[in-house]
BALOVO-112744 format. One record per residue: residue number from 1; x, y, z of N, C-alpha, C, O in turn. Coordinates in pm, 1 decimal. Layout:
REM BALOVO-112744
SITE  pos       n.u       n.v       n.w      ca.u      ca.v      ca.w       c.u       c.v       c.w       o.u       o.v       o.w
SITE  NUM         X         Y         Z         X         Y         Z         X         Y         Z         X         Y         Z
...
REM end
This chain:
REM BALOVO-112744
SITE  pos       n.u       n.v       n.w      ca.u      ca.v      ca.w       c.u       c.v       c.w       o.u       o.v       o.w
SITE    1     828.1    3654.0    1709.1     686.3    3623.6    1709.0     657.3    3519.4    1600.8     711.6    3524.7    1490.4
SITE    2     560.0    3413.7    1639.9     494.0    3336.6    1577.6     434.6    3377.6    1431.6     347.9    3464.8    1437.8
SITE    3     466.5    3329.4    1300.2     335.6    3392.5    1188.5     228.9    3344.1    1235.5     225.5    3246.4    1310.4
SITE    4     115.1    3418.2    1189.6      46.9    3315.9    1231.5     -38.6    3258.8    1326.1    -141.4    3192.6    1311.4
SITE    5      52.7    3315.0    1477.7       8.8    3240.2    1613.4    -126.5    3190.5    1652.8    -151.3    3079.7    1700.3
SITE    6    -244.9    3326.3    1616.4    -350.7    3238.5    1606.6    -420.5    3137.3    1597.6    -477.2    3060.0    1674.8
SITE    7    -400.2    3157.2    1427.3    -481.2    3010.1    1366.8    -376.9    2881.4    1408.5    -423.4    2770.2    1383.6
SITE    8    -255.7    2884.8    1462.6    -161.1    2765.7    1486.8    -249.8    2751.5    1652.1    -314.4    2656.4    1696.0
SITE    9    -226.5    2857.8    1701.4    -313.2    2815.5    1871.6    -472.9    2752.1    1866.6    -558.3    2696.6    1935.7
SITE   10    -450.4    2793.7    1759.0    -655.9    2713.4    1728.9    -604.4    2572.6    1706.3    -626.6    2472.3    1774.1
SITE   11    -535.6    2585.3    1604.0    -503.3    2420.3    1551.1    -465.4    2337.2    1644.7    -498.9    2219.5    1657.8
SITE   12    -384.5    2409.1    1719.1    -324.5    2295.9    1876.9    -439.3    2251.6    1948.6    -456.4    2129.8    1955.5
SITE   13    -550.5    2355.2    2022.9    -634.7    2357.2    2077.2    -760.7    2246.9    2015.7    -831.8    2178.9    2089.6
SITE   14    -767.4    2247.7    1887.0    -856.9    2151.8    1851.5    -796.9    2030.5    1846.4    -870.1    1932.4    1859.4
SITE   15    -678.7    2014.2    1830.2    -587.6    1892.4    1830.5    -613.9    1823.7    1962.9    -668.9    1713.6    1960.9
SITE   16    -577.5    1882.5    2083.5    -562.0    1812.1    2217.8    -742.0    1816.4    2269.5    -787.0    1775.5    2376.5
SITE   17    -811.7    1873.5    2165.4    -973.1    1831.4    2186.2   -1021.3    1710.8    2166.6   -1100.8    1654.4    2241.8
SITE   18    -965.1    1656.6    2042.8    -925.6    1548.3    1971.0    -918.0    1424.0    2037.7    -980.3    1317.9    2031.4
SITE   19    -781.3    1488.0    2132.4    -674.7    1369.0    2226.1    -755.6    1367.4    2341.3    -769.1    1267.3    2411.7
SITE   20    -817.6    1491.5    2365.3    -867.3    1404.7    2488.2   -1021.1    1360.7    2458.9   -1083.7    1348.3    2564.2
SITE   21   -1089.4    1337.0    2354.5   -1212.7    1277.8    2305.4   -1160.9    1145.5    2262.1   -1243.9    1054.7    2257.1
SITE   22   -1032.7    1118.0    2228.7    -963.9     999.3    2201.4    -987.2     921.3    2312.1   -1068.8     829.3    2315.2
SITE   23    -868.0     980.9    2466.4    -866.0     926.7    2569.6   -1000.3     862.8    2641.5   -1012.8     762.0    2711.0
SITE   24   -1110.7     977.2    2590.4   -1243.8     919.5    2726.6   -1316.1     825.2    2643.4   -1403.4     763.6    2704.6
SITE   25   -1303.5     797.8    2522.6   -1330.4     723.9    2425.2   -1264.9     555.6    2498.0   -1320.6     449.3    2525.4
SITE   26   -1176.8     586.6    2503.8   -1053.3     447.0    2505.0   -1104.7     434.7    2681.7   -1132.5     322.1    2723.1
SITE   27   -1113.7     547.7    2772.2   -1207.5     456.2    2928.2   -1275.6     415.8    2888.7   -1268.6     293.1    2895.9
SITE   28   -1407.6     476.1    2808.7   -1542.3     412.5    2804.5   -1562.8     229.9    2786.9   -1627.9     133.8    2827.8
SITE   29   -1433.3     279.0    2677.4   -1410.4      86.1    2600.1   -1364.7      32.5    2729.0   -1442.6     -56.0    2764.4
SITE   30   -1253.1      53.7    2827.9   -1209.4     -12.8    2881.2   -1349.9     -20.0    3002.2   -1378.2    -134.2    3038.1
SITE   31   -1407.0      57.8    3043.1   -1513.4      -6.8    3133.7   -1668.4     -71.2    3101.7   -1742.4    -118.1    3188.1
SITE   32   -1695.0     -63.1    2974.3   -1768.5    -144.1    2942.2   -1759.5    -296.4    2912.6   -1835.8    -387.6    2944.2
SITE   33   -1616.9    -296.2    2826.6   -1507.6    -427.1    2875.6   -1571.6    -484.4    3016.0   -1667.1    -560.9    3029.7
SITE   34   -1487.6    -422.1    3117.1   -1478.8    -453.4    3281.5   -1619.4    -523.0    3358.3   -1632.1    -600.2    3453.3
SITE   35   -1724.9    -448.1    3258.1   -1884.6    -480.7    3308.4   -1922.1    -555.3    3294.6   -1958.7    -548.5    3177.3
SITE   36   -1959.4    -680.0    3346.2   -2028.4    -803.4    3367.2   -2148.4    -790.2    3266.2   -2220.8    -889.6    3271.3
SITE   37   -2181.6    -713.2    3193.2   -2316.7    -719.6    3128.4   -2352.7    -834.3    3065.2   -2431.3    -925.4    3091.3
SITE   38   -2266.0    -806.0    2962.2   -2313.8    -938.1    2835.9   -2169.7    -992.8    2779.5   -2056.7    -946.0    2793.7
SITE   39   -2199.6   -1068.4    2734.8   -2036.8   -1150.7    2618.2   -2005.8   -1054.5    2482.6   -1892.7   -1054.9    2434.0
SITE   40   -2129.9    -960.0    2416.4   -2100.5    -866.3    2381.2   -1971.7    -737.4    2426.7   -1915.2    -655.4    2354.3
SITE   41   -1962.1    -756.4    2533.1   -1968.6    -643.6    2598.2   -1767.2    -630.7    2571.7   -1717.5    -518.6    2561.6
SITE   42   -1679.7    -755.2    2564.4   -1583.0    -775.9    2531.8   -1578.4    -696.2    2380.7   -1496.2    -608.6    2353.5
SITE   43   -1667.3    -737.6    2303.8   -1625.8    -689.5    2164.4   -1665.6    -532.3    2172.2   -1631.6    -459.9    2078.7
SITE   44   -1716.2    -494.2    2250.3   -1787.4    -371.5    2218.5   -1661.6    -283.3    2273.4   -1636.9    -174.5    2221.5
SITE   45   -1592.7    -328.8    2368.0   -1515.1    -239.3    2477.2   -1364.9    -244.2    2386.3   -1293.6    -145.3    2403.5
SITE   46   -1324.5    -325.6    2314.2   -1195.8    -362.4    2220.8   -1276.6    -289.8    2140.9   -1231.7    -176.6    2159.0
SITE   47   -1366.8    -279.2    2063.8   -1395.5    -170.7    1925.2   -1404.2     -17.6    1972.6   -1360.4      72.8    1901.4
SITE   48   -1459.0       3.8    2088.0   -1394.7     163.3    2083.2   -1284.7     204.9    2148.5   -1255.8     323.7    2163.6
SITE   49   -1207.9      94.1    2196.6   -1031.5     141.5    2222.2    -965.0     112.3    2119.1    -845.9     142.3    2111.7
SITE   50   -1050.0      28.1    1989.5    -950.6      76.6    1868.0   -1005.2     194.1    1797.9    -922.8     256.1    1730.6
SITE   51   -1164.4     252.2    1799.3   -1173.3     331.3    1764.5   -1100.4     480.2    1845.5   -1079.3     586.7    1787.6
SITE   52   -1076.3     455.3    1967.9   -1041.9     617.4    1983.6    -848.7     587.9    1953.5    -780.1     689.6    1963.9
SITE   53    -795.7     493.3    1929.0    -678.8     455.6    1891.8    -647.2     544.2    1779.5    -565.5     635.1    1764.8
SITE   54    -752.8     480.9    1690.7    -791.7     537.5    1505.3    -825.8     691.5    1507.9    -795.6     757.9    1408.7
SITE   55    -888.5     753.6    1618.2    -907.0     860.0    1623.1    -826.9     959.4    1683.6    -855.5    1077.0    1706.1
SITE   56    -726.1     899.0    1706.3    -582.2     979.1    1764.9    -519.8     996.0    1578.1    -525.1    1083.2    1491.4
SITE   57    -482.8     903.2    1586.3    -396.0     914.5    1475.9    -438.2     957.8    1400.1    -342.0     974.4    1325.1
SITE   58    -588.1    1027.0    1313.2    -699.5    1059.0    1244.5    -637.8    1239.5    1283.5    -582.7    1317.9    1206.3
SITE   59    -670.2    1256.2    1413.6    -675.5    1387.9    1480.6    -517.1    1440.6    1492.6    -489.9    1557.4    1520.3
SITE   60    -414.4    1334.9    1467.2    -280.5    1362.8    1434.5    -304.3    1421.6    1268.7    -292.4    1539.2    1234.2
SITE   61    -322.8    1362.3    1223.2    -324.6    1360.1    1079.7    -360.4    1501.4    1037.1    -291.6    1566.5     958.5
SITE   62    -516.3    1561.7    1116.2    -573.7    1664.7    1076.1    -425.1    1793.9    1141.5    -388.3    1899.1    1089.3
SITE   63    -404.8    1766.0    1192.9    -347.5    1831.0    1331.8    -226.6    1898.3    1205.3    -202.7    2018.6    1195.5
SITE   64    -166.5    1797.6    1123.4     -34.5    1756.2    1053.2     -49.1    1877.4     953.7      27.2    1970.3     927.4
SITE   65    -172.7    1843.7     908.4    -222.5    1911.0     732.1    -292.6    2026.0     747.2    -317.6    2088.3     644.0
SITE   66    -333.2    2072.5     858.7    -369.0    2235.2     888.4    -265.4    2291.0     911.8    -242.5    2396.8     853.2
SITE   67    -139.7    2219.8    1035.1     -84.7    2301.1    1021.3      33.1    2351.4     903.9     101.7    2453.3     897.2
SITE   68      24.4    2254.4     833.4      65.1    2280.9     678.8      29.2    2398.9     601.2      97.0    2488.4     550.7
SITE   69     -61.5    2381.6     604.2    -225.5    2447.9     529.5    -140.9    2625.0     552.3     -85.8    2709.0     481.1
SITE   70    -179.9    2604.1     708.6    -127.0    2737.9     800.5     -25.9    2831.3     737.8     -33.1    2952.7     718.5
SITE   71      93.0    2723.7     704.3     232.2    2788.8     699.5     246.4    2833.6     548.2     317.7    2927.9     514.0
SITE   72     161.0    2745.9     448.9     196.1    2743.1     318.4      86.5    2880.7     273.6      88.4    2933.0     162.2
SITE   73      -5.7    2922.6     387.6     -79.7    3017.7     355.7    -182.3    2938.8     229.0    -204.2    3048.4     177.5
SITE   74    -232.1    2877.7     171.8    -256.1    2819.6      91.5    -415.3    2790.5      80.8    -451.8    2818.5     195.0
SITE   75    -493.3    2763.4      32.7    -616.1    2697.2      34.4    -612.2    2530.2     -51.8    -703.5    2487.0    -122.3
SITE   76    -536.0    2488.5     -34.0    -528.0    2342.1     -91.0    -617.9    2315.9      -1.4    -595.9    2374.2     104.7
SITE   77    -745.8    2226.4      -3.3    -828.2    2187.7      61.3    -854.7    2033.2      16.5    -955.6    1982.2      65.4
SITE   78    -808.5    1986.1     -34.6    -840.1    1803.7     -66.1    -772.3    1713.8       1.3    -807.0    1595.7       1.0
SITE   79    -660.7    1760.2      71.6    -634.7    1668.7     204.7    -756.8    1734.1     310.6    -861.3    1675.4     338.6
SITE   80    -731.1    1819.8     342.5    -792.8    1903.6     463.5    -972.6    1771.9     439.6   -1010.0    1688.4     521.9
SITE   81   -1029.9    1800.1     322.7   -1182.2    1713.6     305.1   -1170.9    1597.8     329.0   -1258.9    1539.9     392.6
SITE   82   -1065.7    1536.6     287.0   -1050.7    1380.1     307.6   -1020.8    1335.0     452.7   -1070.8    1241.1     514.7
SITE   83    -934.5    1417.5     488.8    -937.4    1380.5     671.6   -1096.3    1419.5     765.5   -1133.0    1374.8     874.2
SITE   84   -1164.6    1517.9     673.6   -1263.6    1551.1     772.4   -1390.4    1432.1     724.1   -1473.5    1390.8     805.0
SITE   85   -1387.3    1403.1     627.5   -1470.7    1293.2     572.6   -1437.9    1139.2     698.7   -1513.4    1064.5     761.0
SITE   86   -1267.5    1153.3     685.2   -1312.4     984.0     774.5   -1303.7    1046.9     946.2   -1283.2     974.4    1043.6
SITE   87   -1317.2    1144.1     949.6   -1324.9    1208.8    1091.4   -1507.0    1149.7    1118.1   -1561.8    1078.8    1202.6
SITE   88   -1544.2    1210.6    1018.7   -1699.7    1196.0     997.3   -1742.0    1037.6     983.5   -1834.7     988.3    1047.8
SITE   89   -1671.2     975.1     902.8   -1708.7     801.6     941.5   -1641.6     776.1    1055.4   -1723.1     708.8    1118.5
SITE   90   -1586.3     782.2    1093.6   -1517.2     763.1    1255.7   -1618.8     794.2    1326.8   -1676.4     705.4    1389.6
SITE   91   -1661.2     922.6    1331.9   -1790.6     953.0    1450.7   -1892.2     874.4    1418.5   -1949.7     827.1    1516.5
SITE   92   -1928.9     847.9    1327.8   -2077.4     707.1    1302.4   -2041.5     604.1    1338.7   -2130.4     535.3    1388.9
SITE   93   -1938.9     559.2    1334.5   -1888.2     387.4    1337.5   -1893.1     403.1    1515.4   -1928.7     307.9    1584.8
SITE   94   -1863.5     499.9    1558.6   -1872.6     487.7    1710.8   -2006.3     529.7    1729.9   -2043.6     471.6    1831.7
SITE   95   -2074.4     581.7    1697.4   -2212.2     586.3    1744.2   -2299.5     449.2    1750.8   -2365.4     396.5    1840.5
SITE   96   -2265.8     409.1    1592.9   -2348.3     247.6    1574.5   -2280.8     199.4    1651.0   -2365.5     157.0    1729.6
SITE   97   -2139.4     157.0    1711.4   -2096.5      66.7    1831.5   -2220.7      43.6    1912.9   -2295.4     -52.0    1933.5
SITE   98   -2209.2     229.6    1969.3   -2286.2     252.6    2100.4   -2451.1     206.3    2088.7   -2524.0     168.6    2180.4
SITE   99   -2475.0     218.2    1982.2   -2633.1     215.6    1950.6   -2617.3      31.7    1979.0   -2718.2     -10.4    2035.5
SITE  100   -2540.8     -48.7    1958.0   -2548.2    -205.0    1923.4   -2532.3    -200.9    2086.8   -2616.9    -256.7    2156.7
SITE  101   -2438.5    -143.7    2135.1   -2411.0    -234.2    2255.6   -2524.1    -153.4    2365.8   -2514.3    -185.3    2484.3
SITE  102   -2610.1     -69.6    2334.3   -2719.3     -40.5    2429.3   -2847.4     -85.8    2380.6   -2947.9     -96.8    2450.8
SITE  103   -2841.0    -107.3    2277.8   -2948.5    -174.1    2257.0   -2950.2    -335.7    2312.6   -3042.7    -369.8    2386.3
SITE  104   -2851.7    -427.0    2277.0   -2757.5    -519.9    2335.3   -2868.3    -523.6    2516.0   -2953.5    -607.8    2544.5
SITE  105   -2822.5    -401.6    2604.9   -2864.2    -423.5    2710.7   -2959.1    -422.3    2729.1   -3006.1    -507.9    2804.0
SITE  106   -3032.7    -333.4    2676.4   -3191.4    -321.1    2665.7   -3274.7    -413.2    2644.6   -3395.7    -420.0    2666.5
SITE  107   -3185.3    -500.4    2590.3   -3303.1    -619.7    2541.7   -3276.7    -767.4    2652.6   -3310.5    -884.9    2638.4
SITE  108   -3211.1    -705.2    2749.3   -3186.4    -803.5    2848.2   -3286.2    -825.3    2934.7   -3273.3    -909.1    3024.0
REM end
């Protein structure tokens, strides 16, 4: 038996939550790309397929140091804050994308 198994099945489970908020992240870019809208619409669709790029490897990272966390039984928490901090600028930087490139249409 697993030590543990739990909180490691949580950690997986939020991990591939991650990966696949990564993935629909990286369509979105690629079909707003695809959309005839605006000349914006190139930069907008390349910034959130590098953002959900950044947010794989972000959600690797967390994925890495919990399950660390897990095994060492431990409360070291200053990696654990620092990954959730740029988890947290990661989610704004894609929001303002979205906010630029709909506003972008709106004003068409």
């Amino acid at each position: 038996m697993i030590n543990r198994f739990q909180e490691h099945a949580a950690n997986e489970r939020t991990f591939l939550a991650w990966i696949r908020t990564g993935v629909a992240i990286a369509g979105f870019g690629i079909l707003v790309e695809k959309l005839p809208a605006t000349s914006n619409s190139t930069w907008t669709g390349l910034a959130l397929v590098a953002m959900s790029a950044t947010l794989v490897v972000l959600s690797t990272l967390r994925f890495l140091a919990i399950r660390q966390r897990i095994d060492r039984d431990g409360q070291d928490t200053a990696l654990y804050v620092r990954i959730e901090t740029l988890f947290a600028i990661m989610l704004a930087m894609l929001l303002a994308t979205l906010f630029v490139f709909l506003l972008g249409l709106a004003r068409q």
